[in-house]
TORPA-129151 format. One record per atom (N, C-alpha, C): residue in one letter; x, y, z. Coordinates in steps of 0.2 Angstrom, whole numbers, plus 5000, padded with zeros to 4 digits. Each point is the difference from the previous one (the first is absolute). Example, Ala and Ser with C-alpha at 12.3 -4.5 7.8 and 13.67 -1.06 7.14 Angstrom:
<rs>
A506649725039 A499650065000 A500450065000 S499850054996 S500450065001 S499650055003 
</rs>
This chain:
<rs>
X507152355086 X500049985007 X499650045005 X499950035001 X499750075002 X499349994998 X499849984995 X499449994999 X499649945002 X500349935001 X500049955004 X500050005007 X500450055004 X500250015005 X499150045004 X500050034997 X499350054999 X499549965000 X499949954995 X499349955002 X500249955006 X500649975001 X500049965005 X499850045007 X500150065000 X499750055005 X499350015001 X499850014995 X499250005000 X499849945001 X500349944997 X499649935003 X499849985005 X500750035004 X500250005007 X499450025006 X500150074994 X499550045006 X499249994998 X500049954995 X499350004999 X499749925006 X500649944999 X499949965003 X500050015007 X500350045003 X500150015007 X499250015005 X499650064998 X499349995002 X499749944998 X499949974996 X499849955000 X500349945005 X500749995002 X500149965003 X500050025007 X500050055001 X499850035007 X499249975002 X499750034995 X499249985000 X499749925003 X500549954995 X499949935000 X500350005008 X500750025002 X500249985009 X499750005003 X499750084998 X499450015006 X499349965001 X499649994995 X499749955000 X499849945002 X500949974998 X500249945004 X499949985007 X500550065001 X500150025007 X499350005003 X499550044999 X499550015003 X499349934999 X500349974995 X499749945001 X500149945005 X500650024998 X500549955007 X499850005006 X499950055001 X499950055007 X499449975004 X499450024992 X499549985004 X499849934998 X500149944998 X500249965001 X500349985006 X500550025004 X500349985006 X499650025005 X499850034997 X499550055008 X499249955001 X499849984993 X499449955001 X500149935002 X500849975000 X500249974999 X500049985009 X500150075002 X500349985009 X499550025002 X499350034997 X499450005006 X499649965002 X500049985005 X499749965002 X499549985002 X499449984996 X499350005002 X499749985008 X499450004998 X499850005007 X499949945000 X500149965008 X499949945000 X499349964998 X500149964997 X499449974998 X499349975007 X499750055001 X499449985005 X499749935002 X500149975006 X499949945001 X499150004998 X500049984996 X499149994999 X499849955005 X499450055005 X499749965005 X499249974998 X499949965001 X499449974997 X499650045004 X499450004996 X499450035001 X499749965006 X499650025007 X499849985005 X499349964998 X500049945003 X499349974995 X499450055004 X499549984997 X499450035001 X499649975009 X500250045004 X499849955007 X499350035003 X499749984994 X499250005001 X499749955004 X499650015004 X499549945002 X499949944997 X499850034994 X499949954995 X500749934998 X500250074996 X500849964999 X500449965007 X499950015005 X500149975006 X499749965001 X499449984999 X499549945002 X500149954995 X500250034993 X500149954995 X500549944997 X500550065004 X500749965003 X499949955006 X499650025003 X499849965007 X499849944998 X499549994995 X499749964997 X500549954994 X500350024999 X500449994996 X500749945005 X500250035004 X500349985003 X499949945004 X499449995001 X499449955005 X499949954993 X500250024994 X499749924995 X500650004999 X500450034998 X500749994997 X500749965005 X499950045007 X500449995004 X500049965008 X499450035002 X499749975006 X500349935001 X499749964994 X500249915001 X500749985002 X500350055000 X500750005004 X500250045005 X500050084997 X500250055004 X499650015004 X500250045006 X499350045005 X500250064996 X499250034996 X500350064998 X499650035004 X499850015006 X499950075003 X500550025005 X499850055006 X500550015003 X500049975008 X499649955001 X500349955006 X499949934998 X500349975002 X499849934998 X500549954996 X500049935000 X500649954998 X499849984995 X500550004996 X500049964992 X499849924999 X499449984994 X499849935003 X500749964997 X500350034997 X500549964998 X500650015005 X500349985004 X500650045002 X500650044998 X500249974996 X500750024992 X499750075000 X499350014998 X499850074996 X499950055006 X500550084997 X500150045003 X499250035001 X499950035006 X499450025000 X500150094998 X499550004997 X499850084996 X500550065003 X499850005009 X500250075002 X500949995002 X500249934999 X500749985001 X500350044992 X499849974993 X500250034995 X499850075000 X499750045001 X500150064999 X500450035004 X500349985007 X500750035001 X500449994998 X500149934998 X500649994995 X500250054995 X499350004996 X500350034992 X499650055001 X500350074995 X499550054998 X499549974997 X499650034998 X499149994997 X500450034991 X500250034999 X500350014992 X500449945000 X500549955004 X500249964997 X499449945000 X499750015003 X499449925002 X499550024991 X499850065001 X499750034992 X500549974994 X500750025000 X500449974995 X500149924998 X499849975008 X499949934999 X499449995001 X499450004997 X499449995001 X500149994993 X500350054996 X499950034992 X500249954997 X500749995002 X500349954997 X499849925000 X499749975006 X499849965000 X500449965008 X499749985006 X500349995004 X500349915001 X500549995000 X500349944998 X500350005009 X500349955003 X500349985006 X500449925000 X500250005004 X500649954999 X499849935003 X499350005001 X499849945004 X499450014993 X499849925001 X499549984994 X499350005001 X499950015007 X499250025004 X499650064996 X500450055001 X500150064998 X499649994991 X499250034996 X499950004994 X500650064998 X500150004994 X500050044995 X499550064999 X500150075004 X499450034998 X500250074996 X499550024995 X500250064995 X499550035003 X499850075002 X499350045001 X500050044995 X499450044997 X500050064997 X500050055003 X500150054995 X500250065003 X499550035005 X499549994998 X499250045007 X500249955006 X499949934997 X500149965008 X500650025004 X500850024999 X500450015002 X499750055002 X500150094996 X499650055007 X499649965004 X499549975001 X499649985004 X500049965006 X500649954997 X500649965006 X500450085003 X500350024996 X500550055007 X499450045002 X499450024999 X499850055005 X499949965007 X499649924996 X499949975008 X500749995002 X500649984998 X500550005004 X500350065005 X499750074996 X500450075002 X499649995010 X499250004999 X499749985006 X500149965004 X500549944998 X500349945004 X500450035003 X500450034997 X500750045002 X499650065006 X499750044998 X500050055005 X499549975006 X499849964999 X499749965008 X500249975002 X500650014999 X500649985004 X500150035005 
</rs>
C-alpha cells in the first residue's frame, strides 16, 4: 500500500505542472482573444471620390457635350430658360444634388419619372467631362 500510495504521489505531482501549464495557456489565450475581440478598429474611411480633372480642356468638352446631349431640353449654361419647360435648367440641378451624386447618376444611367426625359448612360471620360463643365456652372454662380 505504501508503494501505491508512492506512485499515486508522483502522478500527482507529475500531472500538476502539466495542468498548471495547459490553465495558463488557456487562460492566456482566452485573454487575448477577448482583448482582440473588444478592439475596436478604426472606422472605416468615407472614400471621397477623386476630383475630376478641371482642365480647360475637360470643361469645354463637357460643355460640348452637354450642348448635344442636353441643350434640346435643358439650359445648360449659367443664365437662360429651358426650351422645354418640365426640364430643370443646369445651374438649378447643381444646387440640388452634389456633383459626386450627379457623377453616380450619370454612371448608372439617368432615368426620370416623366417619358420626355431619354434614357442616358455616359462613359467614364464623358462623365469627368460633364462634372467639370457642371463644377464651372456651379461656381458662376
Amino acid at each position: 500500500m505504501i508503494r501505491i500510495n508512492a506512485l499515486l504521489f508522483t502522478n500527482t505531482q507529475c500531472e500538476q505542472p502539466w495542468r498548471r501549464t495547459m490553465f495558463i495557456a488557456r487562460f492566456a489565450s482566452a485573454l487575448a482573444l477577448s482583448c482582440a475581440a473588444c478592439a475596436s478598429p478604426e472606422p472605416p474611411s468615407r472614400s471621397v471620390l477623386p476630383r475630376p480633372d478641371i482642365s480647360e480642356q475637360a470643361t469645354l468638352r463637357g460643355q460640348q457635350l452637354a450642348t448635344q446631349a442636353c441643350a434640346g431640353c435643358h439650359a445648360v449654361g449659367v443664365v437662360g430658360a429651358s426650351p422645354m419647360e418640365e426640364a430643370t435648367p443646369f445651374r438649378t440641378i447643381v444646387e440640388r444634388y452634389p456633383l459626386d451624386r450627379l457623377e453616380e447618376a450619370f454612371a448608372e444611367g439617368l432615368v426620370t419619372s416623366h417619358p420626355a426625359m431619354p434614357a442616358y448612360v455616359f462613359r467614364a471620360s464623358e462623365i469627368d467631362d460633364l462634372i467639370a463643365y457642371l463644377e464651372t456652372v456651379k461656381s458662376e454662380r
